[in-house]
N, C-alpha and C positions, 0 to 999 in steps of 0.2 A: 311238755317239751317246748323250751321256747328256743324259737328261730331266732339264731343273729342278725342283724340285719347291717349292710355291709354301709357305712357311710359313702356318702358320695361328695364328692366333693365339687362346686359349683364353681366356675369363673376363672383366671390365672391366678397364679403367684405372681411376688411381687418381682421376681426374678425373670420369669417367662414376661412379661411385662418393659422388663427394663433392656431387654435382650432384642426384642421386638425393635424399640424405640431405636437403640444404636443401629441395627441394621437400616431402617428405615431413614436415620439423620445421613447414615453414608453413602444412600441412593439418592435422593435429594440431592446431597450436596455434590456426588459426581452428574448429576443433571446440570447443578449453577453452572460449575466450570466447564461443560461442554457448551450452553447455553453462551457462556461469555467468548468463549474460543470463538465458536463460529461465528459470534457477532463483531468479534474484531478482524477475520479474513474477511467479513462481509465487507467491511468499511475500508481496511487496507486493500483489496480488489477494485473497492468504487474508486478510490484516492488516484491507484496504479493509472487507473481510467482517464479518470482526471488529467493524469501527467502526462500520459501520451497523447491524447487529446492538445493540451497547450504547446509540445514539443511537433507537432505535428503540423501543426499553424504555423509556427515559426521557420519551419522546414519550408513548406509551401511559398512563405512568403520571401523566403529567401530566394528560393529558385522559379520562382516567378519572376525577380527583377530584370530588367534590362543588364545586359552585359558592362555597360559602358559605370554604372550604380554602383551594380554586385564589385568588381573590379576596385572602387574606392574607398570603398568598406573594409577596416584595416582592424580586423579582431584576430590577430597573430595568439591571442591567449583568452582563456576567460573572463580574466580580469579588466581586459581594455577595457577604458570610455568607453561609454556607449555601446556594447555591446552584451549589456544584459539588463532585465526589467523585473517586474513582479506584476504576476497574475493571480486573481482569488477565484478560486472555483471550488464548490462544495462548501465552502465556508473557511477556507484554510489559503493563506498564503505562499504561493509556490515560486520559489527564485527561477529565473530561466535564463541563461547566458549561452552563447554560441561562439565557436571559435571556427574560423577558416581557414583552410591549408591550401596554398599554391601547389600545382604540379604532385599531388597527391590523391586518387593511388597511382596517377602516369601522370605525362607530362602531358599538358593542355588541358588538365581536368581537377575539380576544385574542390577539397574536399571541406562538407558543414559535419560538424558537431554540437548538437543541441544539449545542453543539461540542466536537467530538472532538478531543485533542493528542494526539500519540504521535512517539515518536521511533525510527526503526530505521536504517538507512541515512542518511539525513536526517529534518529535522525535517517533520511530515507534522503537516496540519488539514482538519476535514471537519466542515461547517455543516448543516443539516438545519431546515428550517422547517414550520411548520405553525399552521391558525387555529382557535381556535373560539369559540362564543358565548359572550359573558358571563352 
């Protein structure tokens, strides 16, 4: 009587094999793109920092002036003369211009508006207000 003896079969197919590999390329690869996501909010967050940090300065320094300064300081819009510069922080150049409003939000009271340009990925703006007596 001879016994059959059942083959066995050792190792994948080439099938089981290639099945493997595509799942495994689509977990990878949704790691890069999380990977690159969080590393761009990281950097757009530091940026954010950056710009209020320079808007913040410029705030300061505004209302720290003497009254009699602040007063002849004539930036009715962004655009005037002399009322905007450029600051490098982190490595990137950030525009920053200020405009000033008379009797704004009452009367006897001055209102600043700082704004930040900067451009990294896209172009990116960040306004900042503040009031004080005349």
């Amino acid at each position: 009587m001879k016994i059959k003896q059942l083959k066995s079969s050792a190792g994948f197919t080439l099938v089981e094999i290639l099945v493997a590999l595509t799942i495994f390329t689509f977990a990878v690869l949704g790691l890069a793109v999380g990977t690159v996501t969080i590393t761009r909010t990281n950097n757009n967050s530091h940026l954010n920092a950056a710009a209020i940090n320079i808007a913040q300065g410029k705030l300061e320094e505004l209302r720290a002036m003497k009254n009699t300064a602040f007063t002849a300081l004539s930036c009715s819009n962004y655009s005037t003369s002399g009322c905007s510069d450029t600051q490098t922080a982190s490595g990137l150049t950030f525009t920053r211009s200020w405009m000033i409003t008379a009797n704004s939000p009452a009367a006897g009271m001055n209102k600043i508006d700082v704004r930040i340009n900067w451009t990294d990925y896209t172009a990116q703006s960040m306004t900042f207000s503040s009031s004080i007596a005349q």
